[in-house]
N, C-alpha and C positions, 0 to 999 in steps of 0.2 A: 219673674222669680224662679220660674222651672226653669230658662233657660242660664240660668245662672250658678243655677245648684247640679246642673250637668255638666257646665262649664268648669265648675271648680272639681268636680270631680274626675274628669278629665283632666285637669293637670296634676289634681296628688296621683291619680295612676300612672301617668306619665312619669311624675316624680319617682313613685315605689317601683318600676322598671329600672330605672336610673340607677336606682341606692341599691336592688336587686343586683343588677349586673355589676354595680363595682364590687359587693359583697362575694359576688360568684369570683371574683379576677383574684379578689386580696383574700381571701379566706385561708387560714393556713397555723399551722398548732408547731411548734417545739414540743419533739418529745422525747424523752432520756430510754434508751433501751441500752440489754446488753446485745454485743453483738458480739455472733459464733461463726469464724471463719475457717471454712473447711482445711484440712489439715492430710495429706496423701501420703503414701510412703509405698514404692515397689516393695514386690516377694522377696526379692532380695537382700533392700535394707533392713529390710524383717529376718529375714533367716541369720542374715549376719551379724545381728545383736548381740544373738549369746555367747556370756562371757561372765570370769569373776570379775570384783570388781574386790580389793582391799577394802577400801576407807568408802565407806558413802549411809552420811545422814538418814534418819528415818524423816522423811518430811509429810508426806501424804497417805499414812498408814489407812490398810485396807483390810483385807481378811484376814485373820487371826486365824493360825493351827498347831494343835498339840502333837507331837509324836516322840513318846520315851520321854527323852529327858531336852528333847529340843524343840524350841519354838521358834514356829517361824512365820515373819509378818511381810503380808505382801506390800507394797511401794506399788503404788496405784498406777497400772500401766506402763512399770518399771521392771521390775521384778521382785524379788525375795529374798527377806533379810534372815538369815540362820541364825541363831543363838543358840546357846548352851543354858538352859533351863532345871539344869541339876538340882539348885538351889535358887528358889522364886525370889529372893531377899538381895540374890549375887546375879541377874543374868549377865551372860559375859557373850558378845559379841564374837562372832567366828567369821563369816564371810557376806557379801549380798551378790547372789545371783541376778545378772541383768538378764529380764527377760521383756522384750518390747512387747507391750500390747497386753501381760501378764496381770489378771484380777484374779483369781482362781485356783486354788491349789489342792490335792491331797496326796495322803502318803499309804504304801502296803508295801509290808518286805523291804525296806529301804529306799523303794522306788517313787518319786516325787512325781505325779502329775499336773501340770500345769498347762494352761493354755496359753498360746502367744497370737493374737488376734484370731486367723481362719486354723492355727495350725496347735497339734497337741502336744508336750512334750514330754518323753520319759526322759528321768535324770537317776542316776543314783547317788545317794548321798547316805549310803551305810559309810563311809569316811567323809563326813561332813563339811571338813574343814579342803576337800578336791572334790567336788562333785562331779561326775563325767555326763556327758551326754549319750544314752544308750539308744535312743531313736526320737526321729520327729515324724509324729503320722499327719502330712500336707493335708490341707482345704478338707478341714473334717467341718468347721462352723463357714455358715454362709457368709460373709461379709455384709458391712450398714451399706457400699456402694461401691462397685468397681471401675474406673475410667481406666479404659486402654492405654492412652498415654502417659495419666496420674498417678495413675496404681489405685491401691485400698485405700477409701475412706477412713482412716485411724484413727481420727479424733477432733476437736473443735478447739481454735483457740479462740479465750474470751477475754473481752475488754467493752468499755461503757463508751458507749456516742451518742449523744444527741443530732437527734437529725430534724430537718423541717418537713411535715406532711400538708400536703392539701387537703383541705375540707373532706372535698370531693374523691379523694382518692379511695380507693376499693381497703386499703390499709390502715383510712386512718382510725376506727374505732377497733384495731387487729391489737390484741397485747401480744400475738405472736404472728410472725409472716416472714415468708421467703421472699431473696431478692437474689434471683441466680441461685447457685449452691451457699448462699449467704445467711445466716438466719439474723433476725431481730427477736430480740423475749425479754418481755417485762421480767418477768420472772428470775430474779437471779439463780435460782436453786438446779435449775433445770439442767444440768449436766453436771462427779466426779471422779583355838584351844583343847581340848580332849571334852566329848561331847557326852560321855558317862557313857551309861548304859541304858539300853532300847528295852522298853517294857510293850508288848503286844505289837499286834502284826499289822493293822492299824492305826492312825491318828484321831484326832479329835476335833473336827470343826465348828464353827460358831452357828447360830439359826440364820443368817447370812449367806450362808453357802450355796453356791449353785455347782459346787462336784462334790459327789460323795460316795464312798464304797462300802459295798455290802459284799462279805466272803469275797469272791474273785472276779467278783465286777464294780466297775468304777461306772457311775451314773452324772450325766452333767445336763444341765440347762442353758435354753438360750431365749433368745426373746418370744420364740414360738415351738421349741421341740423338746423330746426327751429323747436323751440318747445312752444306749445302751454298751460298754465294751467289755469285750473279757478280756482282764487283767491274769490270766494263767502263765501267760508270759511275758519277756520284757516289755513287748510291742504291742500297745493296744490293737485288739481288732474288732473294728464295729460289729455290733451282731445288726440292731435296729436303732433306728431312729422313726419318732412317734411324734405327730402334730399333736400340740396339746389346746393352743389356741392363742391368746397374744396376751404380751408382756407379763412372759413369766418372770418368777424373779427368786426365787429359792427353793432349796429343796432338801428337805429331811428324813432321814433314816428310822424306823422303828419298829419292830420285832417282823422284819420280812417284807415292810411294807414303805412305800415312800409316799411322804406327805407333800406337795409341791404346792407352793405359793404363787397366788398369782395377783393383778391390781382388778379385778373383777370375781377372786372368790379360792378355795383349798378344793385340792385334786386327789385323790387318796388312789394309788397305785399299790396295784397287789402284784409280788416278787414271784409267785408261785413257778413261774418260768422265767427264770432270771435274764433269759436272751433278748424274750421280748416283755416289757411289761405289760399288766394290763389295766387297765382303768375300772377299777371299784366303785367309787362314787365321789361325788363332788357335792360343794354347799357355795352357796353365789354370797357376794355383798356386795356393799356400793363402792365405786368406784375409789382404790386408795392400795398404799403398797402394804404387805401384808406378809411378814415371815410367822413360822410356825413351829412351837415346838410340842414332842407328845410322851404322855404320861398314863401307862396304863388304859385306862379307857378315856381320857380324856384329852383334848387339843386345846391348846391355846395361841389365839393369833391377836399379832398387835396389827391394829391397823392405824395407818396416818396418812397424811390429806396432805394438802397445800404445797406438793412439788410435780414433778411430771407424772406423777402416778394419777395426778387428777383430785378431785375430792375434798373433801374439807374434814372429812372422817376420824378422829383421834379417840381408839379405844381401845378394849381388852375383847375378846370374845371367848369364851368356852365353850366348848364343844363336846358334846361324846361322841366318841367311836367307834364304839364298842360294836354296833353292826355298820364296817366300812362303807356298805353300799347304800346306806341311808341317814348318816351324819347329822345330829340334831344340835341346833343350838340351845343351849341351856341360859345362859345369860350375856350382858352385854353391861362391862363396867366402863365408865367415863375414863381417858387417860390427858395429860396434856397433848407430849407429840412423841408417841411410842416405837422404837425401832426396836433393835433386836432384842431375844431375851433367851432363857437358860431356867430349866427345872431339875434341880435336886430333892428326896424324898420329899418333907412338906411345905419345900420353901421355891417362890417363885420370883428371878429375876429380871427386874424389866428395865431396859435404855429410856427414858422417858424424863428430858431433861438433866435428869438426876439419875443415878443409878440406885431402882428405889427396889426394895425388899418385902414381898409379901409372903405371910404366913395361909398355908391353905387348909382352910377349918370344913372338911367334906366338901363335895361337888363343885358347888357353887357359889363358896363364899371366900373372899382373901381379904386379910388385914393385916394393912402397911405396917411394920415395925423399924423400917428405917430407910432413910434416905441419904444417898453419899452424894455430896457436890461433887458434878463431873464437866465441862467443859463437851457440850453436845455429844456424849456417849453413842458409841454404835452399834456396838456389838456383844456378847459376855461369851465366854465360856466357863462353866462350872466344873471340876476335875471331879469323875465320880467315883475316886476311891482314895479321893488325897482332902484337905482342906485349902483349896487353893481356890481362886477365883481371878480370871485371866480379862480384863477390860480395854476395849480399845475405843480412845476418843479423842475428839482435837487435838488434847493435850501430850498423848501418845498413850502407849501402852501400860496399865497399872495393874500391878498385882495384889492380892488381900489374902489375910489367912480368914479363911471361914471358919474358921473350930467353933466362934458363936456367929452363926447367921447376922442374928441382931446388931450384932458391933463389930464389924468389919473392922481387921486393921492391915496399915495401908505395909506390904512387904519389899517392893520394887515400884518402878517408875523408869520407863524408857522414854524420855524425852524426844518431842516432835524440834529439830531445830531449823 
C-alpha cells in the first residue's frame, strides 16, 4: 500500500512538471496600451518655424492671455492666436503666430514672450496685426533629450496597440515601460483688424501659467527651475536660475511674491531681490498637480490626481500666508477633478468638471452658487476691473459677463474646430 501511494505520487509530480512547463512556454496576456513614439526635430527646423500664418483654426487651445484689448490663445506647441478682444461679445481674429514647440507666453510694453522648446522669444506685437521678431535668446531651457544625430526630443506621437506579453516578462504587470526610446502607458491622459487700444504695461495670465512678470522681470518655470530675466530691454538677460526641485508646473504672482506649484506641494518665493529670488517657505501634499491662486492672506490650490502628476487627490485647499515662511493649512474641501481657477473679491472660481462658482463667507468656508456646463474646462481668467470672465476648455474659448457672479451669461465663444 505504501509502495503505491509513492508511486502514484510520483506520477501526479511528474505530471505537474509536465503541465508546469507547458504553462511556462504558453503563458502569455493581450494587452491594449497607448503607445508614445519619439518625435526629433534639429535646431534648425525649430528656429525656422517662425512665421505668420493668415487662416489657421484654433484646435488644441492652451494658455489663455489678456493684454489691453487683445487676447491671445496659445495652439499647443504651435504657436499664438492674436485676437482683438475690444469687445468680448465680437472677438475678431487678427493673425496666429507659428511658433514650434510654443506652451507659454506673456506680454510687457508690447513685447511678447514666448518660449519655443530650448529657446526664448522676444516679438513685438504693439502693431498686432505684423508682429516682428526683436531677438531669440538660444538654449535658455534644458531640453526632455538630445541625440546628436536626431536632434531635440520635441514631442511623442500617440496611437493604441495592443501587443502580446509573456507571463514571464519583467513588463508584463508594468501599466507603464520603455522599449528603446518607445514608451507603452496605460494611461491615456499621460501627455498635451485695428486691435484698439492698450490699457497697462502688463498682461494677464491664467493660474496655469508657467511665465510671469513682475515690474521688469519676466519669471518662467520648467520641470525643475526658476528662472529669473530682466526684461529692461528688448532682449531678455538671465540674471538666475534656481533648482527648485521636480515637476514644477506653475507659477503665480502676488504683491512681490511668487507662489509656484508643484505635484509634491506650493513654494512661496520672496522678490525682495528681483535678480535672484528667494525661497520663503513651502507646504508639502500628496502626490497630484496643483495650480494656485492668492488673495490677501490667503492661497488656494486645486489639487487633482489620476494623470502623470500621480495621485488620486481631487480637492480644494486653503491656505494662509500671511507669515510666507510658515504657510498653514486651514482647511481641505472635497472637489471632483479640479484644474485651474481665478479669485475676484468674494467670489471663487474653479475648472472642476464644470466651471463651478463659489461664494467666500470668511477664512474658511465657500458655498457653491453656481455651476456652468463646460466641456472639461482648464483654465479661467477673471478681468479685475472689467465684468468679464475669460474660459478655456475642449470646447474652445468662452466668454461671460460677470456683473452677477451667480448667473453668468454666456458673451462669446471661439470654437475649437
Amino acid at each position: 500500500m505504501k509502495r503505491f501511494i509513492l508511486k502514484t505520487t510520483g506520477i501526479l509530480f511528474a505530471f505537474s512538471l509536465i503541465f508546469t512547463s507547458c504553462l511556462k512556454d504558453d503563458c502569455s496576456l493581450k494587452r491594449t496600451f497607448y503607445r508614445y513614439d519619439p518625435i526629433y526635430k534639429s535646431l534648425s527646423q525649430i528656429r525656422s518655424g517662425l512665421k505668420l500664418v493668415d487662416e489657421k483654426d484654433l484646435k488644441v487651445p492652451g494658455k489663455i492671455y489678456i493684454y489691453g484689448t487683445l487676447l491671445l490663445i496659445n495652439e499647443i506647441k504651435e504657436g499664438i492666436h492674436i485676437f482683438n478682444n475690444e469687445n468680448p461679445d465680437n472677438p475678431i481674429k487678427l493673425n496666429f503666430i507659428s511658433i514650434p514647440g510654443n506652451v507659454d507666453l506673456s506680454v510687457r510694453n508690447g513685447i511678447l514672450y514666448a518660449d519655443s522648446y530650448v529657446d526664448l522669444l522676444s516679438i513685438n506685437i504693439n502693431d498686432p496685426e505684423n508682429p516682428t521678431l526683436l531677438c531669440r535668446t538660444e538654449n535658455v531651457y534644458s531640453p526632455i533629450f538630445f541625440d546628436p544625430v536626431r536632434g531635440l526630443l520635441v514631442d511623442y506621437s500617440k496611437t493604441k496597440e495592443t501587443i502580446t506579453l509573456d507571463c514571464h516578462s519583467q513588463n508584463f504587470s508594468s501599466f507603464r515601460f520603455w522599449s528603446g526610446d518607445i514608451v507603452f502607458d496605460s494611461n491615456s491622459k499621460t501627455s498635451s483688424n485695428s486691435a484698439g487700444n492698450f490699457t497697462g504695461l502688463t498682461g494677464i495670465g491664467g493660474s496655469m501659467a508657467r511665465f510671469t512678470i513682475n515690474e521688469d522681470y519676466l519669471y518662467t518655470v520648467d520641470m525643475t527651475s526658476l528662472y529669473s530675466f530682466d526684461i529692461g530691454t528688448s532682449c531678455p538677460d538671465l540674471k538666475t536660475k534656481s533648482q527648485i526641485g521636480w515637476n514644477i508646473e506653475t507659477i503665480y504672482p502676488y504683491e512681490n511674491k511668487l507662489f509656484i506649484g508643484s505635484t509634491s506641494g506650493m513654494f512661496i518665493y520672496s522678490l525682495t531681490n528681483p535678480d535672484a529670488p528667494t525661497l520663503a517657505g513651502n507646504m508639502n501634499h500628496w502626490r497630484s498637480c496643483d495650480p494656485v491662486v492668492v488673495k490677501d492672506d490667503l492661497a488656494y490650490i486645486t489639487l487633482h490626481g489620476g494623470t502623470e502628476c500621480g495621485g488620486f487627490t481631487n480637492q480644494l485647499d486653503i491656505v494662509n500666508v500671511k507669515d510666507i515662511y510658515n504657510p498653514t493649512l486651514l482647511k481641505t474641501i472635497a472637489m471632483e477633478y479640479p484644474l485651474g481657477l481665478a479669485v475676484k473679491n468674494e467670489y471663487l472660481y474653479i475648472c472642476d468638471r464644470d466651471l463651478k462658482i463659489y461664494k467666500i463667507n470668511g477664512n474658511t468656508e465657500i458655498q457653491l452658487v453656481s455651476s456652468i456646463p463646460q466641456m472639461n474646462p482648464y483654465d479661467v481668467i477673471v478681468m479685475p476691473n472689467e465684468n468679464n470672465i475669460i474660459l478655456v476648455s475642449e470646447t474652445g474659448i468662452t466668454q461671460y459677463d460677470s456683473k452677477s457672479p451667480a448667473q453668468l451669461i454666456q458673451r462669446s465663444i471661439i470654437p475649437v474646430k
